[in-house]
C-alpha positions in Angstrom: 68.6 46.6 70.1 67.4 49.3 72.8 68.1 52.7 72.7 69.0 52.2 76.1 72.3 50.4 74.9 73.5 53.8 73.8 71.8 56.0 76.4 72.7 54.0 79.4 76.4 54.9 78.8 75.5 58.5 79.7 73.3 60.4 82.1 71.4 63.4 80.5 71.3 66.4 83.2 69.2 69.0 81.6 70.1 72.8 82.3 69.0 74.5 85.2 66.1 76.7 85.4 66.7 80.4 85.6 64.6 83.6 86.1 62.4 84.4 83.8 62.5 80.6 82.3 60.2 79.5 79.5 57.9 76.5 80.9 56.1 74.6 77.7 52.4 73.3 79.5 51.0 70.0 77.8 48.6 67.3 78.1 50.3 63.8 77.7 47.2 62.2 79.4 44.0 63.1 80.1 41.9 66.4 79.5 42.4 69.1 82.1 39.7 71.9 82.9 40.6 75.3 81.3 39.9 77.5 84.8 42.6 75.0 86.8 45.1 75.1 84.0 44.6 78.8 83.9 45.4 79.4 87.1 47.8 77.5 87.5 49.6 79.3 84.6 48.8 82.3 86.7 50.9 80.8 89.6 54.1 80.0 87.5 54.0 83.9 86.3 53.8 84.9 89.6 57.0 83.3 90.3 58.8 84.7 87.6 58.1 81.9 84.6 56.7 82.7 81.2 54.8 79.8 80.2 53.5 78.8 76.4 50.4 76.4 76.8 50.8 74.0 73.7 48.0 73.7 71.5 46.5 70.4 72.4 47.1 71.3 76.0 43.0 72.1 76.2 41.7 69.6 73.6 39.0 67.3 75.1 38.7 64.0 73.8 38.6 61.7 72.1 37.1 60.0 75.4 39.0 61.7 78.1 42.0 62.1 76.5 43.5 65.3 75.6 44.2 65.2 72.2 45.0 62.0 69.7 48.1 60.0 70.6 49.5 62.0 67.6 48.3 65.4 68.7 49.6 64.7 72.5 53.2 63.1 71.2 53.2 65.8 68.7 52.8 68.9 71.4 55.7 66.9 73.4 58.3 67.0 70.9 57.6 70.3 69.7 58.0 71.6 73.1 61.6 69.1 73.1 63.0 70.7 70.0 61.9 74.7 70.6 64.8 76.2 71.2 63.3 78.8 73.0 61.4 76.1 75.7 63.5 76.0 78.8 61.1 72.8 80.5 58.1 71.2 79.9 55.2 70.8 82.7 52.0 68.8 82.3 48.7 70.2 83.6 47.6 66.5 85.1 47.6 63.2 85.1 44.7 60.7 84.7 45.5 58.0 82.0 47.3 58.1 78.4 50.8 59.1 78.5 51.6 55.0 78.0 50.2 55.3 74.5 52.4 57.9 73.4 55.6 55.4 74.1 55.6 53.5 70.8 55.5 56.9 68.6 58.2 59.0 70.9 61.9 60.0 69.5 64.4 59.4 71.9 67.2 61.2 69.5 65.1 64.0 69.2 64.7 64.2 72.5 68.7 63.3 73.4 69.4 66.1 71.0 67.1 68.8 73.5 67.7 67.8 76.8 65.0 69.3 78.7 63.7 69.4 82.4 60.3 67.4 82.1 57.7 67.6 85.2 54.8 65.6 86.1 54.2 62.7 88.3 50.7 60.0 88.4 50.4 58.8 84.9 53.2 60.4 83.5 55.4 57.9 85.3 55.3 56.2 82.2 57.7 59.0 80.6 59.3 58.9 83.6 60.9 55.8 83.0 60.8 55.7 79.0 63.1 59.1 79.3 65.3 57.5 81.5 65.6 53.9 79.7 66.1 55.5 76.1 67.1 58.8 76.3 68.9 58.9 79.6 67.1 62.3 81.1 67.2 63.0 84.7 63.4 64.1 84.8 61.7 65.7 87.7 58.7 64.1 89.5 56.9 67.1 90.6 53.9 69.5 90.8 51.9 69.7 87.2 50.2 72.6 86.3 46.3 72.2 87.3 46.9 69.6 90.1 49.3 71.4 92.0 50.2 75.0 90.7 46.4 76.3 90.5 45.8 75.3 94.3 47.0 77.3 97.3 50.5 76.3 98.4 50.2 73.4 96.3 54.3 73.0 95.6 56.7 72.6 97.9 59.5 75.7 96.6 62.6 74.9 98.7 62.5 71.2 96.8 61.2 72.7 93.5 64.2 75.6 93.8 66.6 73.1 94.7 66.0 70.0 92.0 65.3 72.3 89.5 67.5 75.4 89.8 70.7 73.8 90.5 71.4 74.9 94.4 73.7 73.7 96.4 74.8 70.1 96.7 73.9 68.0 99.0 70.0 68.8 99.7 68.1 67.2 102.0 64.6 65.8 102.9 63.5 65.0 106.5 60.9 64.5 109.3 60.0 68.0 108.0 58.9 66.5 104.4 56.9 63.9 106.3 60.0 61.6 106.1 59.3 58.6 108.6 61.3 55.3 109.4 59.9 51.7 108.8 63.3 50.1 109.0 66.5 51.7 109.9 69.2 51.7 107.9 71.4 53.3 105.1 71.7 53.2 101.3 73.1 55.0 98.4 71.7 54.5 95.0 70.2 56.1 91.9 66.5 57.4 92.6 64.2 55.8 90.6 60.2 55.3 90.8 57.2 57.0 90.8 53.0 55.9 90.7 53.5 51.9 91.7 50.4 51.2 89.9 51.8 52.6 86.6 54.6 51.2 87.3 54.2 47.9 87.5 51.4 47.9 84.5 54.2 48.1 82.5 56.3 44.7 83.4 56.5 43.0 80.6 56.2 45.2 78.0 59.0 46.9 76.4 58.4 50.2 78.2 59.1 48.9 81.8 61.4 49.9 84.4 64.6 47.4 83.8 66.1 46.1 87.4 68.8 47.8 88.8 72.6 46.2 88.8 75.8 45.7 91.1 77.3 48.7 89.3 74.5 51.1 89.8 72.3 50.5 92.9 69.0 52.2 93.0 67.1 53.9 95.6 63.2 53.3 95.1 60.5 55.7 95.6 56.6 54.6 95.8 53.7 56.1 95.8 50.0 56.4 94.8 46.6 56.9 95.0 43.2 54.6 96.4 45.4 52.0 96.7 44.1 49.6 99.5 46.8 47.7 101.7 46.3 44.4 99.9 46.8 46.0 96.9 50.3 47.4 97.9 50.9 43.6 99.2 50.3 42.5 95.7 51.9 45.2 93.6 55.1 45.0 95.9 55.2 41.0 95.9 54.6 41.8 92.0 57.9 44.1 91.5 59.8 41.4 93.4 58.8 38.6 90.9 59.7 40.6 88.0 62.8 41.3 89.8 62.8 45.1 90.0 63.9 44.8 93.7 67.3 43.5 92.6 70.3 45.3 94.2 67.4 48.1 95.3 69.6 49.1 98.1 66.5 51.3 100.2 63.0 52.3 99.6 61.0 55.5 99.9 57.4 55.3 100.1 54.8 58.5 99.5 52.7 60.1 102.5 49.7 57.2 101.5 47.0 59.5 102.9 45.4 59.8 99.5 45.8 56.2 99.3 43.6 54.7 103.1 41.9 56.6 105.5 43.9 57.5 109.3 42.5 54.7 110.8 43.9 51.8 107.8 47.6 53.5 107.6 49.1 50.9 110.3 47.8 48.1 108.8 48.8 49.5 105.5 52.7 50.0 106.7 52.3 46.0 108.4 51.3 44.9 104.7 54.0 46.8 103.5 56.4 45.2 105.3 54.9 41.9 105.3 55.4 42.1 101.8 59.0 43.4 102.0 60.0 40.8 104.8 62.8 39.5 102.8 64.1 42.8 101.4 67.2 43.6 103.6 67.2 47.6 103.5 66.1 50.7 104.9 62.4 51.6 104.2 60.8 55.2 104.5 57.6 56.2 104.5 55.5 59.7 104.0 57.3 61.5 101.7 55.0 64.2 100.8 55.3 63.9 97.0 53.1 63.0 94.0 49.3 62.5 94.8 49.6 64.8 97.9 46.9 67.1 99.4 49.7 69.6 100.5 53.1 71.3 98.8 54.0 68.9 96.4 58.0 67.8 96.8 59.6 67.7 93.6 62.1 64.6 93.1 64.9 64.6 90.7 64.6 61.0 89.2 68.1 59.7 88.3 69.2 61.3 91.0 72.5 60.2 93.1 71.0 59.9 97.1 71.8 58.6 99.9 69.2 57.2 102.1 69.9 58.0 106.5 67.2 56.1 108.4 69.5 55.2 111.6 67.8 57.8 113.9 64.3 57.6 114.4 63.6 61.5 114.9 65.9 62.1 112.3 65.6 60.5 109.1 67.3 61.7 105.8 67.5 61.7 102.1 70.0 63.4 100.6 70.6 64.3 97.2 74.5 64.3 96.3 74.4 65.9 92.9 72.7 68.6 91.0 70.2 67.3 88.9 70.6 70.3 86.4 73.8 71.8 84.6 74.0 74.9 86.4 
């Protein structure tokens, strides 16, 4: 039996970041270069973190890993238990964080609810938190992707996921929030990297569909993905059924995926491919493989999704994420 038999019973809000909050800075995937996670390090002090960069954070190889499976899974749940570790943020994404699945301790883990941050790759943690150890986790700006370039994180969303503000919080046209198909929806937000996502259907790891009891709101995003390739991957989740009682989807900004002049087509594929799927659909949502402030999204989440007015779409997040 699952872990997720006992951890579905219970969400797992970890506690809210405070001033002067220790951030543990590892490597679940692949290598990251010393200058970028250096300054990004920088940045984090400069906003009032202190930061302890885990040993294997650095390692190189083998390949273009950063560490062994048993080095990167070992700096994880070290960072997990440490009592003195207030939330963990990798330096980038690339490829590897699906190997560490198999060797990862969801009681440990259940035992030291933590604030986990990353997006790309680590989408795979994203959902293997959530389906066996029932963490909210944070899909957010990583160390040397975001934190070590100029305005490279979006605060007001990091502040507010993340430290606990005031409920509800919302994203808009501001956030590069657009509609596709009107509409509204509640749900639990759930998602992340598409391609890593769907990688994982039929494996043990993968996302498990939604159900009558606990809609889901779906965000999407990625990176060089062509429109065809969002056609297939979409028409894939549909098969597999993750698009079961899916009551609205969110889609990322998709700049990093086409250039300008392929983003129409891209959105008619989209909803070519989402023809039969009955709910409101956004598009834009600066977050994950973004060349701007990077939004942080609290995955498991309660939102509700406003796409009735064209020059006014919403999301807004009902609940705290965090224990406050």
């Amino acid at each position: 039996m699952s872990a997720l038999s006992a951890a579905s019973a219970t969400t797992l809000k970890p506690a809210a970041l405070r001033p002067g909050a220790k951030l543990a800075v590892v490597s679940p995937a692949s290598a990251a270069k010393p200058e970028r996670v250096q300054a990004g390090v920088e940045s984090l002090h400069a906003l009032g973190y202190r930061t302890l960069v885990y040993p294997h954070a650095l390692a190189r190889g083998p390949l273009y890993y950063a560490g062994t499976v048993e080095q990167r899974a070992g700096d994880l749940h070290a960072a997990f238990a440490d009592p003195e570790i207030d939330a963990i943020v990798c330096t980038r994404g690339g490829w590897g964080s699906a190997e560490l699945l198999p060797h990862l301790d969801a009681q440990l883990i259940r035992a030291n609810p933590k604030a986990f941050v990353g997006y790309s790759d680590h989408t795979s943690l994203h959902i293997w938190l959530a389906r066996e150890a029932g963490l909210i986790t944070f899909y957010g700006p990583m160390v040397a992707a975001d934190f070590a370039r100029p305005d490279g994180f979006d605060a007001a969303s990091w502040g507010h996921a993340l430290g606990g503000g005031e409920a509800p919080w919302t994203l808009g046209a501001a956030d590069g929030l657009r509609v596709l198909r009107p509409g509204s929806a509640e749900g639990t937000l759930a998602g992340g990297c598409i391609s890593i996502l769907a990688e994982s259907l039929g494996t043990p790891y993968a996302m498990l569909p939604a159900n009558a009891a606990a809609p889901r709101i779906l965000f999407l995003e990625d990176i060089g993905t062509k429109p065809y390739q969002w056609d297939r991957l979409l028409l894939h989740l549909r098969y597999a059924g993750l698009l079961e009682h899916v009551t609205g989807i969110v889609f990322g900004d998709m700049q990093q995926c086409c250039a300008p002049d392929e983003q129409e087509f891209l959105e008619q594929a989209i909803l070519h491919s989402l023809r039969d799927f009955t709910g409101p659909i956004a598009i834009g949502l600066r977050s994950g493989h973004v060349d701007a402030p990077n939004i942080t999204l609290p995955l498991g989440g309660q939102v509700r999704l406003d796409l009735n007015e064209q020059g006014n779409p919403r999301m807004d997040f009902l609940e705290a994420a965090v224990n406050i």
